[in-house]
N, C-alpha and C positions, 0 to 999 in steps of 0.2 A: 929369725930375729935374734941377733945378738943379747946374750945375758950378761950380767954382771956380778950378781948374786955371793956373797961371799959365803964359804964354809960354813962360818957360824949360822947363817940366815938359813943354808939349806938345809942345816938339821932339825929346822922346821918342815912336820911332813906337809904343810900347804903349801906353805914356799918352795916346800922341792917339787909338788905338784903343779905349782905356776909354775915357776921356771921349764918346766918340761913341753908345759903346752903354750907360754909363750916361744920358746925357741921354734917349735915348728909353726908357728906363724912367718909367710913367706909374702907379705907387705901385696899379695896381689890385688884386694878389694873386689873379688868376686862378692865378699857375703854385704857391700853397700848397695848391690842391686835386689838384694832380696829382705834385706832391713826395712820393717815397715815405719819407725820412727825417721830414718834420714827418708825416705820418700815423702813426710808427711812434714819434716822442717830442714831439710838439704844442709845438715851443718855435719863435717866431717866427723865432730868427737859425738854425734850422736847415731854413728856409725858403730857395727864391731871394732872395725880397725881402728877407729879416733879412740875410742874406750881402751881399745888394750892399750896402745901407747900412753893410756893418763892413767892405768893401771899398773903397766912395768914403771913409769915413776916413782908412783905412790910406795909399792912396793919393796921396790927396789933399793929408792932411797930413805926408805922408813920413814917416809916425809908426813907430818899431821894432812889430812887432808883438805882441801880447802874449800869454800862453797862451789865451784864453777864445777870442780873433779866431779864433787857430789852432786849437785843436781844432772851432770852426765850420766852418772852411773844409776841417780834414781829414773831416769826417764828411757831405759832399758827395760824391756816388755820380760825377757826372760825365754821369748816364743822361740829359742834356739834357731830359727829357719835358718839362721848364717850356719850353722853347724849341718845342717842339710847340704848347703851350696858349697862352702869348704872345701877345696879341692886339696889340703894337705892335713886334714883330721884335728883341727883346733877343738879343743873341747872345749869351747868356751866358757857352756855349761859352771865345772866346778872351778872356774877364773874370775867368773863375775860371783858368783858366790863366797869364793874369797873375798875379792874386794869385798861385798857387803859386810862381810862379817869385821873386816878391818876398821871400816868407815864408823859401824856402829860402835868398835872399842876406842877409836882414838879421832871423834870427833863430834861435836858437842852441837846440835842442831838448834834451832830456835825452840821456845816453848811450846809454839801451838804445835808443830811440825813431833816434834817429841810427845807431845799430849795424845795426836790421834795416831800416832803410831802405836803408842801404848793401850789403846783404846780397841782398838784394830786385834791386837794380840790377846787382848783380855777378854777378846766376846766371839769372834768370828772361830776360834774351833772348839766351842765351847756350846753344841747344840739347843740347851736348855737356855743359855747366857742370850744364844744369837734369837732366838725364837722369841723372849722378853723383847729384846733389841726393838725387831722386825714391828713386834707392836707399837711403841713407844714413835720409833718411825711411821707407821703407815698414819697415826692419831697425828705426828707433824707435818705431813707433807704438806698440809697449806700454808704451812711457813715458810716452805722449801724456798723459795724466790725473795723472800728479806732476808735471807742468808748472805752474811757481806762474804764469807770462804766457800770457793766454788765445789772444796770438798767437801764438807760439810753439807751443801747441796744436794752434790753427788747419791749422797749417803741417805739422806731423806728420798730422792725420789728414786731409788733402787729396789726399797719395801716394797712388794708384791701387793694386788689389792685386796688379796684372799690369800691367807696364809694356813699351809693344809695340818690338818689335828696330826697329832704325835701320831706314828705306827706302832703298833705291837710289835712291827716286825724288828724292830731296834735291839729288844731285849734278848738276853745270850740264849739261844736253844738253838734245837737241830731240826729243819725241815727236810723229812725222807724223800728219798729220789722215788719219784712213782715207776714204777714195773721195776726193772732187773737195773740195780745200784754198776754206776759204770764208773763214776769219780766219789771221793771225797772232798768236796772243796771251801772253803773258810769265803765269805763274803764279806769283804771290809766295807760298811755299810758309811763310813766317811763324816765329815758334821758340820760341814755349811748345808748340806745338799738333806740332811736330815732335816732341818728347817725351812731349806727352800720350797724341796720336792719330795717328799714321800712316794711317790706312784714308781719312782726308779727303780727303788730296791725295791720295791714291792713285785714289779716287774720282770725283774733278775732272778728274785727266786722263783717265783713260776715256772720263769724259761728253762732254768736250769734242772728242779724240780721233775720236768716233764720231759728233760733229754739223759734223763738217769743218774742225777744228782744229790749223793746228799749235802745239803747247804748248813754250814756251821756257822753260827754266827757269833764268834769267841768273846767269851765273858771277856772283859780288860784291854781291849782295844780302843783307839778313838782317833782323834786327826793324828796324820800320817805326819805333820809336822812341817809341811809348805810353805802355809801360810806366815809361819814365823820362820823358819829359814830363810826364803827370799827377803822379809825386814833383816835380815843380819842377826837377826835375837838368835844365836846360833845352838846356846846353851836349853832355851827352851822347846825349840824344836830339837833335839838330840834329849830330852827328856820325854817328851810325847812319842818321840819313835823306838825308843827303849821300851816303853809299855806294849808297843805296839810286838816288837823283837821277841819279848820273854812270852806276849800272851800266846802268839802263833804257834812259838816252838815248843811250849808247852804241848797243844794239842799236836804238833808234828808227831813226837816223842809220845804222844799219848794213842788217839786212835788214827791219829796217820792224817797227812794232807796230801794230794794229792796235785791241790793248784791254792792260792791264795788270789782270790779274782775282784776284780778294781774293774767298777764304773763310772769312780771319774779319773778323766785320763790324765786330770794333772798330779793326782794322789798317784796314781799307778806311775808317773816318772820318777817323783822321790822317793818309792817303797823301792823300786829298782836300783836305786842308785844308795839304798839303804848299806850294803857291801861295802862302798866307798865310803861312804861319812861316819863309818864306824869300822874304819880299815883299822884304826889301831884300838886297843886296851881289850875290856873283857870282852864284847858283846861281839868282837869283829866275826869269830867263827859262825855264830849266832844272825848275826844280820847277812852275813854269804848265802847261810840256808834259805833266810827268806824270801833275799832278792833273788833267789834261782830258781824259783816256783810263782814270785810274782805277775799275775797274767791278767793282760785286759781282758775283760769278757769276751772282746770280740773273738784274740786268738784260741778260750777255751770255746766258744763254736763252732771257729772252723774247727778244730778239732774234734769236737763230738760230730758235726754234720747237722745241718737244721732238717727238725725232721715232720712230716706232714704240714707244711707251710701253704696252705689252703683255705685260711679264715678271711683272709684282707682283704680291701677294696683294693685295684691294680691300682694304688696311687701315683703320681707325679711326685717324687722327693728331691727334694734338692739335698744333697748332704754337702754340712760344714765340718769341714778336718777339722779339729779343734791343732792346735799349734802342739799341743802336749802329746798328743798322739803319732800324728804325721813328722817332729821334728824330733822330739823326746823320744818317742820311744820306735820311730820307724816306723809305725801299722800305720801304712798308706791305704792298700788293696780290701783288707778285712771285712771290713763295716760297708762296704759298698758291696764287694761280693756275695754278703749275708743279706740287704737287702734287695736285692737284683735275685737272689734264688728264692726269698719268699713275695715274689711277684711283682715287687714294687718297678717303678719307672725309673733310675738314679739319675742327678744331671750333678755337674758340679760348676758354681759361678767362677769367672776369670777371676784369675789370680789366688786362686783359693790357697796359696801358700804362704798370703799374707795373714796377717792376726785380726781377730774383731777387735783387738781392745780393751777385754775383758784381764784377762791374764794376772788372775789372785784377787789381789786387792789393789790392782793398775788402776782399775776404773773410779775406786777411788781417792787414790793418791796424786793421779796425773787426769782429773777429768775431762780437759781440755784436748792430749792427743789420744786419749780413751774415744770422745765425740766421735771428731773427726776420721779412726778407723769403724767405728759402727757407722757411721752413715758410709763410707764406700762398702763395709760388705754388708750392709742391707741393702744397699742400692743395685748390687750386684746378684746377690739373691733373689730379689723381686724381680730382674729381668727372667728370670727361665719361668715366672709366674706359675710357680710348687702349688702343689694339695697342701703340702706339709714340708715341714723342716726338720730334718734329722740331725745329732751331733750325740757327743759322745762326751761332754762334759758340761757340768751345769754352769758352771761360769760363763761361758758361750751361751748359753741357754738363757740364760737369766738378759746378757748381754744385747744378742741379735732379738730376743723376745719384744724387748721395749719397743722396736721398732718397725714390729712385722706385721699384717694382717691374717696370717695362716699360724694353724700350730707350730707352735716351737717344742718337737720330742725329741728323747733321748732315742736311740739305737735300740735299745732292749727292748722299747716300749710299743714300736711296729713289732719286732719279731717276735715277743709274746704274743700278740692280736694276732698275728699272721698263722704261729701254729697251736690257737687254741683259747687264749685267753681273752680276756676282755676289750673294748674297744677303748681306746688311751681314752680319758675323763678329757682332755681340750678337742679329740675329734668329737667325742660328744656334746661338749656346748659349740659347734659347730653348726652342728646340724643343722639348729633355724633357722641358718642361714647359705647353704649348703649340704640339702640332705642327700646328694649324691655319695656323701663320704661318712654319711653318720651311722651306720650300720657294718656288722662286718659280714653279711651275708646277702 
């Protein structure tokens, strides 16, 4: 694609960063077959390629932007799969994040639309803030239906009907690797998912625990900074990720890291890409370290080898690639290969390279094409009719959950069961209903 870009613009490092990866945009529209938003409203600019072209405008011609640009550019999942299909390496990735970041400097949205954005940012990576939240929600959900904003709605019936007690495990200390210490690893323990789901982390250090880890869980850490990234609050997420920067390398520089390991995989695509979004001033050297030891759990498995995986029932799993995983960060094979070697059945439903839906805070900003992708991958799910549903990010979890009749687990949380630990707490209220699966023995 043709640039225009003058000098002066490119001495902007995002602008020289656009300009680079809009030029290698080669107009073919491979990534409109695999964009879950134009499959699901057939309109060009809600394509990658319709976007880029109202992106190199905007950009380009330093144009304020207008409502039509913007609700294109909000109703982009972020689920990178066009970056998957790409046959000339667009990284779309940090293209639409520019724009975001543009949009929210020089263009002035309606009140309510600004209200729950603000709102959104002020609570959701805020564990203690979200977990208030979550109550106050779940007391409103019979409101949820005289709600005249469908987000709003959204929001209300998202509250879980059991919200699980804080962990202990949150707070900074070291749990020793049992027998002979093989890694040092930092667990970013993350904070929608500390409100959501407790039994994750809980689960991760066990497994990790019991394959010769010891698990650090760094005083000064907390959201990885996602969630307000993708809103464009660019400044605020590059303050939550600088805490994150200094807490790690601190322990790097102190008793040593060996890996920094992420279980949710949308946290693990922005800790990775931490390098980039802090390419220039002080912390750039600083954040290279961390995105080059950042690892999804799965890849620190395959690496260690799963070991004695002999606890489980031979389940039926269906696994759901979360988009942050599979698109983001590449780990297609992992997560299936770990559970296929601790006995389970793997299937995966058609299409599984499209999005649930979920994706941040999608489902509640755009709840309308949020629906419409859960009910095709629940519908798709429930044909291979699972023991259980596997995934690797609570957003998906929380998302395909609403809709499923079978547990909705994380990845670590079979492979804990499987070599040693406990029976996941949802196969357990199964049971009465299903005692073939409510035992691990």
């Amino acid at each position: 694609m043709q640039t225009t870009f003058t000098p002066e613009q490119l001495s902007d490092p995002d602008t020289a960063r656009s300009n680079d990866i809009l030029r290698a945009c080669v107009h073919c529209g491979f990534c409109t077959a695999t964009c879950p938003t134009y499959q699901v409203l057939g309109d060009e600019l809600d394509s990658p390629r319709g976007r880029i072209y109202l992106i190199k405008d905007m950009l380009e011609n330093e144009r304020q932007p207008d409502a039509t640009t913007v609700k294109h550019i909000d109703r982009c999942l972020s689920c990178l799969s066009c970056m998957t299909t790409c046959p000339s390496g667009v990284h779309y990735m940090h293209l639409v994040d520019h724009a975001r970041h543009y949009i929210e400097q020089n263009y002035r949205r309606p009140a309510s639309d600004r209200a729950l954005r603000w709102l959104l940012a002020q609570i959701l990576p805020y564990p203690a803030r979200f977990r208030a939240a979550l109550v106050g929600a779940k007391i409103g959900r019979v409101f949820a239906r005289f709600m005249p904003d469908p987000r709003l709605r959204a929001m209300l019936e998202m509250a879980p009907r059991q919200i699980p007690p804080v962990s202990r495990n949150d707070a900074p200390q070291v749990f020793p690797a049992q027998g002979v210490r093989r890694k040092r690893v930092a667990l970013m323990t993350g904070c929608a998912q500390r409100a959501l789901n407790t039994d994750i982390n809980d689960a991760t250090i066990r497994l990790l625990q019991r394959h010769g880890c010891d698990v650090v869980i760094t005083d000064g850490t907390g959201c990885c900074g996602a969630l307000t990234h993708h809103m464009g609050k660019t400044e605020q997420a590059l303050t939550m990720a600088g805490k994150n920067i200094r807490a790690w390398t601190r322990e790097m520089d102190g008793d040593g890291l060996d890996a920094i390991v992420i279980n949710t995989s949308g946290c693990g695509t922005t800790v990775k890409d931490y390098g980039h979004m802090f390419r220039t001033g002080d912390l750039a050297a600083a954040a290279k370290r961390v995105s080059a030891i950042a690892k999804d759990v799965s890849e620190v498995m395959i690496d260690l080898g799963l070991q004695d995986a002999t606890h489980a029932k031979p389940l039926q799993v269906a696994y759901h690639s979360a988009c942050s995983l599979q698109h983001g960060q590449q780990i297609k094979t992992y997560p299936k290969d770990l559970l296929k070697s601790a006995g389970f059945t793997v299937r995966e439903p058609q299409n599984a390279h499209l999005c649930c839906g979920s994706a941040g805070t999608y489902n509640l900003m755009q709840p309308e094409i949020s629906a419409e992708l859960k009910a095709r991958k629940v519908e798709t799910l429930n044909a291979l009719s699972p023991d259980v549903i596997a995934a690797g990010n609570i957003g998906c979890m929380m998302q395909i959950g609403g809709g499923m009749d079978v547990p909705v687990l994380h990845t670590v949380e079979l492979l804990d069961w499987a070599t040693g630990g406990p029976v996941p707490p949802a196969i357990e209220k199964l049971g009465a209903t299903n005692s073939g699966i409510s035992s691990a023995e």
